[in-house]
N, C-alpha and C positions, 0 to 999 in steps of 0.2 A: 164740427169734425175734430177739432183741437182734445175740446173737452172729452169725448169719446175715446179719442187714443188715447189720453191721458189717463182715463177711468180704466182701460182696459189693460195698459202695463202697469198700474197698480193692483189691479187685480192677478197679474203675474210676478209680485214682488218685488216692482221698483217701487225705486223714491224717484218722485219725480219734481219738475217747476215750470211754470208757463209763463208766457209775456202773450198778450194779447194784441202789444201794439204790432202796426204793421211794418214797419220801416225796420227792421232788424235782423241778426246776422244768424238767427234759430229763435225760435220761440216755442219750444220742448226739449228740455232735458232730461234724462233718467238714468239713473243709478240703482243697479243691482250685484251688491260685492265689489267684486274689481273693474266690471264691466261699467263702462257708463257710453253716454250716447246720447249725442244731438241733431234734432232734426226741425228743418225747415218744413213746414205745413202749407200751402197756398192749396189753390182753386185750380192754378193750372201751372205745370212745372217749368212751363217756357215763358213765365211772367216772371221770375226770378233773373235778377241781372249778371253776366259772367261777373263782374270782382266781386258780387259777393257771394256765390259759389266758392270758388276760389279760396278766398279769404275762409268761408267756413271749411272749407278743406285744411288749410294750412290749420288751425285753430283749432280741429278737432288733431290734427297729427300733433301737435305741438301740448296737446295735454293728453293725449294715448288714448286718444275717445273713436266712436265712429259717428258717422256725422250721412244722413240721409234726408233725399226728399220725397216727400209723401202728397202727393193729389193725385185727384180723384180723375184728371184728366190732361191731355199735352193740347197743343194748338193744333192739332188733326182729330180730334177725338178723345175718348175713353182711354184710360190707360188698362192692358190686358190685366186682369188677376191671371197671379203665377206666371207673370215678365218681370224683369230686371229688365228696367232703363237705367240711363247716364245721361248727366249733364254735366259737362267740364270734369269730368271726375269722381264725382260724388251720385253713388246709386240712386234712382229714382225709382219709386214702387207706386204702388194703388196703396188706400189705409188697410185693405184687407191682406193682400203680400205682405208687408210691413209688421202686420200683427205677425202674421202666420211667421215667418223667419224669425223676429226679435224674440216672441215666448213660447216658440213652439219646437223651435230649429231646422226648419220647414224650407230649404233654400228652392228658390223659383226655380219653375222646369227649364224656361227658354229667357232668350234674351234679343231685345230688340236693338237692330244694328242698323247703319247704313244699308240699305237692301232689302230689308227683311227682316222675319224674327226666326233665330235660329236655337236649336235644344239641344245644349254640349251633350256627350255621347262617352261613356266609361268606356276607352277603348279596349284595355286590358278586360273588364266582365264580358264585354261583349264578344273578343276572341277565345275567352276561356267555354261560355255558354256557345258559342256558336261549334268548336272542336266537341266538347263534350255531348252535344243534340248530335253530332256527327253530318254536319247541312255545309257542304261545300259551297267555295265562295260564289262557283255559279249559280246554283241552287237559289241561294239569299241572293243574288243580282236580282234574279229572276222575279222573286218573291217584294223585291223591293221597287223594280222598274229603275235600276241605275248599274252600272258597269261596276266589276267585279274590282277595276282601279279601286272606286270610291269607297266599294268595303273596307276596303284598306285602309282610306286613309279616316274611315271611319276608326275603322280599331286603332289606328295611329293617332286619337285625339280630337279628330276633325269634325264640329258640328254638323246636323243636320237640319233639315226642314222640319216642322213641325208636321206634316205628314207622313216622312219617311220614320221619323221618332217615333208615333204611334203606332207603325207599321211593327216597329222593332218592340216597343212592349209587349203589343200582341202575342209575336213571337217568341218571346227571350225572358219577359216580364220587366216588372220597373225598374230593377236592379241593372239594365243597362244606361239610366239614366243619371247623368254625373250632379247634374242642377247648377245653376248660375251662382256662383258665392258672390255677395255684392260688397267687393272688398271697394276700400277709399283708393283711388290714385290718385300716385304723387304728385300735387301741385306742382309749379314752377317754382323754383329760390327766389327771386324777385316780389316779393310782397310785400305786401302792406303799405299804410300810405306816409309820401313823404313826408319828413316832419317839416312841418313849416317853422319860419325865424322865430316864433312866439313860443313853443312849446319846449321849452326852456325844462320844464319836467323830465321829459323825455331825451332831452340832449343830457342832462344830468343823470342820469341813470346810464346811458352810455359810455358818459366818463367812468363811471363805477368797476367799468366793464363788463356791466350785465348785455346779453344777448337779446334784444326787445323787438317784441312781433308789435305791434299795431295795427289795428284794424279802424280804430274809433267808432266801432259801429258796440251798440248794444247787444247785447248782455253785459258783456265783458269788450270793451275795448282794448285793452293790454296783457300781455302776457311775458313777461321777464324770467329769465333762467341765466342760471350759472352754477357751475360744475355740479351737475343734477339736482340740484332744487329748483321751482319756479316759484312764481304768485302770478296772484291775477289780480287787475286792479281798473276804474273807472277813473277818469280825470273831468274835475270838474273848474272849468276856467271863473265862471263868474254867475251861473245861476243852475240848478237841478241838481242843486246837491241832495236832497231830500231823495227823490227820485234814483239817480245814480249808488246812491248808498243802499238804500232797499234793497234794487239789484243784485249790486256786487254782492252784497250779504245772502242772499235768498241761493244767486249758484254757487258762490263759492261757500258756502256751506255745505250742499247739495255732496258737491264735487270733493269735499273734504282737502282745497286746496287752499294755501294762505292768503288771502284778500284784502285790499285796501284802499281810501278815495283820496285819488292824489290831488291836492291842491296849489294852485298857484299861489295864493296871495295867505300872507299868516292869519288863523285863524283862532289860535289861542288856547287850542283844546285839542283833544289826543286822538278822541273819537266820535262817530255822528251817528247815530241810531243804532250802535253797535258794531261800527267799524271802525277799525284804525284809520285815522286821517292822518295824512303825509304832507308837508308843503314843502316849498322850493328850500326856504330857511333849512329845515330838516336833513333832506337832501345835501345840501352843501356841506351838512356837519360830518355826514359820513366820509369817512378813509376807504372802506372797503365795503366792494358791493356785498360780502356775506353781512356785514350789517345790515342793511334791508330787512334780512330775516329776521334779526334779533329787534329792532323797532319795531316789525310787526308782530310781533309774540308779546314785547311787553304791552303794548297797546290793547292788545285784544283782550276783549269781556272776561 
């Protein structure tokens, strides 16, 4: 399934990168222009744990991305094509919605809520087509089997059933159909995890005064900004550094964002497969966190 969606928004003009392993905070990225987007893949969307939803929530917001989960089914079943699910925040789809929205701009009819699934409703087309057919509000109660109230608050925004929705195409045509936009909601402020007494990296960057998410989880375990630049960067304590470097390099080239593998212990050399290596030593010598930037620019290939 991975490979598939991967094949198939290339074939719609991204650039895309995959992690196969399973233990991670997305494992597809893509990039098309300004747009880029990270998405969680599994088998079933209720297998994914809340902090690391969460966490990709915060991580896509923190690099201006969008961040989605895509399986093929939830812990009750199928997931509908042409629904919008949620999990903690971050839209959940089938691989077929998912295509259909990212390269087509195809936004799902309905969305699946505590209750039920319900199909947001263009209030303003639907009062304008319903005046214009000249079909008063009893009329359409009648034709719909619900009280003249709920036309209301139909044209006032308020979702319907997925029966009363087809009801209303029939009638009015698609164009009363608003579709579920599967925008990211705002994580919580509280994120990422805490640094422990050792990560002496990450306490150092703080003093800098950079602003630093961690997640520690792969792809990207860090992300540091201050006053509108970031980077993104892997921290490697004592072994996978081969691995961690690959990485970092592989998205943050992807992403066209500055990249680097912070080291704890000195290492003697600037860079490791093509990235900047950073160590604690290094760290200590800067004055000002906008130096960051400048070490990793001379470093880089």
């Amino acid at each position: 399934m991975l490979r598939a969606l991967e094949r198939s928004l290339r074939e719609a003009g991204f650039q895309t990168a995959t992690l196969e392993e399973g233990r991670v905070l997305f494992n597809l990225a893509a990039v098309r222009g300004d747009r880029k987007i990270f998405v969680k893949v599994v088998e079933n969307v209720d297998s994914v744990r809340k902090s690391t939803l969460l966490e990709l929530a915060e991580t896509a917001r923190r690099l201006e991305a969008e961040a989605f989960l895509v399986a093929p089914r939830e812990a009750k079943g199928p997931l509908l094509d042409g629904t919008l699910y949620r999990r903690y925040g971050i839209p959940a789809m089938s691989p077929r919605t998912f295509l259909e929205y990212v390269t087509e701009d195809v936004l799902p009819a309905a969305e699946a809520r505590k209750g039920g699934v319900y199909v947001p409703i263009d209030g303003e087309v639907l009062r304008s087509l319903r005046e214009e057919k000249g079909i008063s509000l009893g009329s359409l109660s009648r034709a719909l089997g619900v009280s003249r109230r709920t036309i209301l608050k139909y044209e006032e925004g308020m979702d319907a059933t997925p029966e009363v929705a087809l009801r209303l195409v029939e009638i009015f045509g698609p164009s009363v159909l608003r579709g579920a936009r599967p925008t990211l909601e705002e994580p919580p402020g509280d994120l990422g995890r805490r640094l422990q007494a050792g990560e002496e990296l990450l306490r150092r960057i703080l003093e800098l005064g950079l602003e630093v998410f961690y997640s520690g989880r792969r792809p990207l375990e860090m992300i540091a900004s201050s006053r509108g630049r970031r980077m993104i960067a892997n921290i490697c304590v004592k072994k996978g550094i081969v691995e961690k470097a690959r990485m970092i390099k592989k998205f943050g080239s992807l992403m066209q964002e500055p990249h680097a593998l912070l080291m704890r212990d000195r290492m003697g050399r600037k860079r490791a497969y093509g990235v900047p290596l950073l160590d604690l030593e290094d760290l200590q010598d800067l004055e000002r966190g906008e130096e960051l930037w400048e070490i990793i620019s001379e470093r880089a290939p």
